[in-house]
C-alpha positions as CSV (number, residue, x, y, z in Angstrom):
1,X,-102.2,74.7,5.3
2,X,-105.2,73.0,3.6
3,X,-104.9,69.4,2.6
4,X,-106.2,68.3,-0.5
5,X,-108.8,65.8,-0.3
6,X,-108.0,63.3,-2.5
7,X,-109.8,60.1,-3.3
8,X,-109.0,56.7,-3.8
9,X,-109.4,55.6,-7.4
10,X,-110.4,52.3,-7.1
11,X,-112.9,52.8,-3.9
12,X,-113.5,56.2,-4.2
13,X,-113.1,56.6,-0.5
14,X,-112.3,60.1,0.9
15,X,-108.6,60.6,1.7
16,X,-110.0,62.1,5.2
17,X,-111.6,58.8,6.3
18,X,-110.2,56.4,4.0
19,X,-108.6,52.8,5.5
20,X,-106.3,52.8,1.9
21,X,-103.7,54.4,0.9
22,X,-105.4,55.2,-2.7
23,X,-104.9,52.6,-4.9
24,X,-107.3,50.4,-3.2
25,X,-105.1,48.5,-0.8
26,X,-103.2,48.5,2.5
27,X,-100.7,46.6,4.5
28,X,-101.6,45.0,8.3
29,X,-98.8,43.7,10.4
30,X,-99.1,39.9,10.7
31,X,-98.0,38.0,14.0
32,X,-94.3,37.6,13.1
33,X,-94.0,41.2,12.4
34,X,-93.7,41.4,8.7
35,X,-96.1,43.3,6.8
36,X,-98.2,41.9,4.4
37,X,-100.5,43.3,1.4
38,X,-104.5,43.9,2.6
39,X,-107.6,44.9,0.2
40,X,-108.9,48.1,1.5
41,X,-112.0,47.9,3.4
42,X,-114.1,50.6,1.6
43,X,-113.0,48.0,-1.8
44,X,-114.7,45.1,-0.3
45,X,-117.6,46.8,1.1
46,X,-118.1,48.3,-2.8
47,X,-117.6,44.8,-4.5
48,X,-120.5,44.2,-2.6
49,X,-122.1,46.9,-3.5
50,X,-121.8,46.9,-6.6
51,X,-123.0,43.0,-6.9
52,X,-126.6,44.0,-5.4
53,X,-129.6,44.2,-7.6
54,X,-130.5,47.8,-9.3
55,X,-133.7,47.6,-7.1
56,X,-132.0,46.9,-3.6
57,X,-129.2,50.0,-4.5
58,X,-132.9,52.8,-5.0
59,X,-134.5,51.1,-2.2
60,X,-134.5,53.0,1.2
61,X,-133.7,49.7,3.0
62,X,-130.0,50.3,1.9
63,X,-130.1,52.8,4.3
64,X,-130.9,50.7,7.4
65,X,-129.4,48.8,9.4
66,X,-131.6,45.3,9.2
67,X,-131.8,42.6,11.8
68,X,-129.7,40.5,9.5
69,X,-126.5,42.3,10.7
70,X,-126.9,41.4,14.3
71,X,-126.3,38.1,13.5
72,X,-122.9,37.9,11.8
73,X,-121.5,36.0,15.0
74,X,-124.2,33.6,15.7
75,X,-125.1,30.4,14.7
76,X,-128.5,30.4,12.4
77,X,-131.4,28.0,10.6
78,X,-132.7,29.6,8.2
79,X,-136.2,27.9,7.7
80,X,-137.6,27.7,4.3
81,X,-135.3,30.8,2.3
82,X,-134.7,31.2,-0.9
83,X,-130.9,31.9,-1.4
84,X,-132.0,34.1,-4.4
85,X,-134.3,36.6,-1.7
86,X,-131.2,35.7,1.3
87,X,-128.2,36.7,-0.7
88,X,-128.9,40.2,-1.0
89,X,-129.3,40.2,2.9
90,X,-126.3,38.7,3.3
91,X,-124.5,41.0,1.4
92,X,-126.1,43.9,3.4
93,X,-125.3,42.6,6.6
94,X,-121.3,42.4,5.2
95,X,-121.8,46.3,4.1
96,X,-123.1,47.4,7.7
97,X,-120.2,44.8,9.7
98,X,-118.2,47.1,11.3
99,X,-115.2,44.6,10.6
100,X,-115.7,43.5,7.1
101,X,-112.4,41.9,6.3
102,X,-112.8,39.9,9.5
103,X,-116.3,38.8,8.3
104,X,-115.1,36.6,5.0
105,X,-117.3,34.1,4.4
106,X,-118.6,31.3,2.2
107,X,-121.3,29.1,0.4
108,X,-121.5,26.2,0.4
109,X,-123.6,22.8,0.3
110,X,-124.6,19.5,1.3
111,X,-123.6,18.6,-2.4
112,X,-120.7,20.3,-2.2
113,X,-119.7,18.3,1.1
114,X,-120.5,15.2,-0.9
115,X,-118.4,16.0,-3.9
116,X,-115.3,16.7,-2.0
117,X,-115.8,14.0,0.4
118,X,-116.2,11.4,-2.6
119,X,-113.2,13.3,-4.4
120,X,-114.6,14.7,-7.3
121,X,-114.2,18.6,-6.1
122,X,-111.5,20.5,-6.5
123,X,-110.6,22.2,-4.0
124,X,-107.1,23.7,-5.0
125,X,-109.6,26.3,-7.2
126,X,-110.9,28.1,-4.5
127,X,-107.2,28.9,-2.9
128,X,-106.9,32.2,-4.6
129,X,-110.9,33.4,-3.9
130,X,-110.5,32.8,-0.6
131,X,-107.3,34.6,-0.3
132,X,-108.4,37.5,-2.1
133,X,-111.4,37.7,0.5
134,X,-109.2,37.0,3.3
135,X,-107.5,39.8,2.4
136,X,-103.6,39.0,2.9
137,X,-101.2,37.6,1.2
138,X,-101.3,34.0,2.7
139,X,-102.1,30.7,0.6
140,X,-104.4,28.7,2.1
141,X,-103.8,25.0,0.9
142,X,-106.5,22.8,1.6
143,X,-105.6,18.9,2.9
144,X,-109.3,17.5,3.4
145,X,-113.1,18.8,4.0
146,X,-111.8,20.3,7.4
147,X,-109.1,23.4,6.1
148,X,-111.9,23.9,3.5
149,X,-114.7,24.4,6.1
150,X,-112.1,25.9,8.5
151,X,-111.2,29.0,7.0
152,X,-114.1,31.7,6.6
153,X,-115.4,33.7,9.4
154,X,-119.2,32.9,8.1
155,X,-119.8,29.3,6.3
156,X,-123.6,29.4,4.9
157,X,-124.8,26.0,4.1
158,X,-127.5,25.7,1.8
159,X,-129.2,21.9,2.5
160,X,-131.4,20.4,-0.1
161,X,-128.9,21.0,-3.0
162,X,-127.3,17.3,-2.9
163,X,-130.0,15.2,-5.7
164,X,-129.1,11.9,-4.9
165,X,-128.8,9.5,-1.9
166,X,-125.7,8.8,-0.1
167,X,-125.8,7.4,2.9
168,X,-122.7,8.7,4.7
169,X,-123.8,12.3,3.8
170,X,-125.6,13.4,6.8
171,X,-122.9,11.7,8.9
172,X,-120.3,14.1,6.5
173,X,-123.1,17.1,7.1
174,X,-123.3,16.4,10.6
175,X,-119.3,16.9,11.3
176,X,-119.1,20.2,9.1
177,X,-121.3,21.3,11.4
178,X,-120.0,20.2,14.7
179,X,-116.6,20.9,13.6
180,X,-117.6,25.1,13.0
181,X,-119.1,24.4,16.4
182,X,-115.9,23.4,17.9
183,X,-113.8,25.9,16.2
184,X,-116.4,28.5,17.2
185,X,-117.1,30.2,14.2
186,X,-120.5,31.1,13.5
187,X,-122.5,28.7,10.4
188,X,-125.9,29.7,9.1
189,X,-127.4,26.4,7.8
190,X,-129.9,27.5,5.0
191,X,-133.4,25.2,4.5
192,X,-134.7,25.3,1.0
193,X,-138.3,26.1,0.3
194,X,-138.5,22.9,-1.8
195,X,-137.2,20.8,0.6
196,X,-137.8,20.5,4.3
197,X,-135.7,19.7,6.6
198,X,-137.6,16.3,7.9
199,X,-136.8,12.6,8.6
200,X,-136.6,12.3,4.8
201,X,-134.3,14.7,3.8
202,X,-131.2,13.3,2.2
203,X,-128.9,15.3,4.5
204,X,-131.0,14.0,7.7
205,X,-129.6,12.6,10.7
206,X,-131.0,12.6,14.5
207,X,-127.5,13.9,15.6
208,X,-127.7,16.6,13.1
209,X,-131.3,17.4,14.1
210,X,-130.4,17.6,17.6
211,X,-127.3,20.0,16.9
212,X,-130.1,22.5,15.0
213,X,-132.2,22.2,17.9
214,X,-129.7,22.9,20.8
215,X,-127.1,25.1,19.2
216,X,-128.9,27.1,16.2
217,X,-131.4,29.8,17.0
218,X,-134.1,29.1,14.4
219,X,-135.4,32.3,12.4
220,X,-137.3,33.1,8.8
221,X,-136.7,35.4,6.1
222,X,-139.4,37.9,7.4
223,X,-137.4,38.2,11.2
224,X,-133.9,38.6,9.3
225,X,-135.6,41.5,7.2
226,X,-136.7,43.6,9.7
227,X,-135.2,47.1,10.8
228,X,-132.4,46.8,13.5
């Protein structure tokens, strides 16, 4: 008998290979034993996709495997990138994960620490995106700074974003950080080209600056590209 090969209409995954069950999502079995709605792997590897530039979907290095993707599960610093030339990596290095829905992740900042820590984000917004990226049907209700960084498999933090001083941010910076190291989750802190990470940064502390030196394996833009 020959089974027709169907595709999903939403991922456009083959029925023969596909991890959904056509319309774009699945179920996974949760601890307790119930059964819980999932987005469908090939889904979140196209909203990816589909979110690169025109230039990076012709370009032969969507083909590749870059060093990027190697370092999904360790702890980065990212000297002198420009998130506008690392997103696109990033993104490629969630395409090629061979777990994607266990590689959610977010971006965030050393403003964005500040505002929540001072009460003027809202956090209760970013309940639903994470969800939907988690990929379950859970709600996540963040309490404080430490469920929000908690939560994704990758945080990215971008320093150099925060425009004015405060000085209990880089003691506020400093235990984001420490606090993914304790949890053991892997955190790519991000420097901007337009502001170095030195002794005057507004995000600087010793501790911090230790923590980057003893736990973070330092690379650049150029090493991140290069072919795995």
């Amino acid at each position: 008998m020959v089974v027709e090969d169907k595709k999903c209409p939403l991922c456009g995954a083959s029925s023969k290979n596909m991890h959904c069950d056509g319309s774009g999502g699945t179920s996974k079995q949760a601890p307790d034993g119930t059964w819980k709605a999932a987005m469908c792997p090939n889904m979140f590897i196209k909203r990816f996709y589909d979110q690169l530039d025109p230039s990076l979907k012709k370009a032969k290095i969507i083909r590749k495997r870059l060093k990027v993707c190697d370092y999904l599960d360790e702890n980065l610093f990212i000297r002198s990138a420009s998130w506008s030339k690392l997103a696109p990596l990033v993104k490629l290095a969630l395409i090629y994960s061979p777990k994607p829905l266990e590689h959610t992740h977010r971006v965030t900042s050393d403003r964005e620490i500040t505002g929540i820590k001072l009460g003027k984000r809202d956090m209760s917004r970013d309940t639903v995106a994470l969800t939907a990226l988690a990929g379950d049907g859970d709600q996540f209700h963040f309490r404080d700074l430490d469920d929000f960084l908690r939560h994704p498999k990758l945080l990215i933090l971008r320093l150099g974003d925060l425009g004015y001083k405060n000085i209990a941010c880089p003691g506020w910076v400093y235990e984001s950080v420490n606090l993914r190291l304790i949890e053991g989750n892997p955190t790519w802190i991000v420097e901007s080209p337009e502001v170095q990470w030195t002794s005057l940064h507004l995000a600087y502390s010793d501790a911090l600056d230790s923590l980057l030196t003893e736990s973070f394996k330092e690379v650049t833009l150029k090493e991140l590209r290069v072919p795995a």
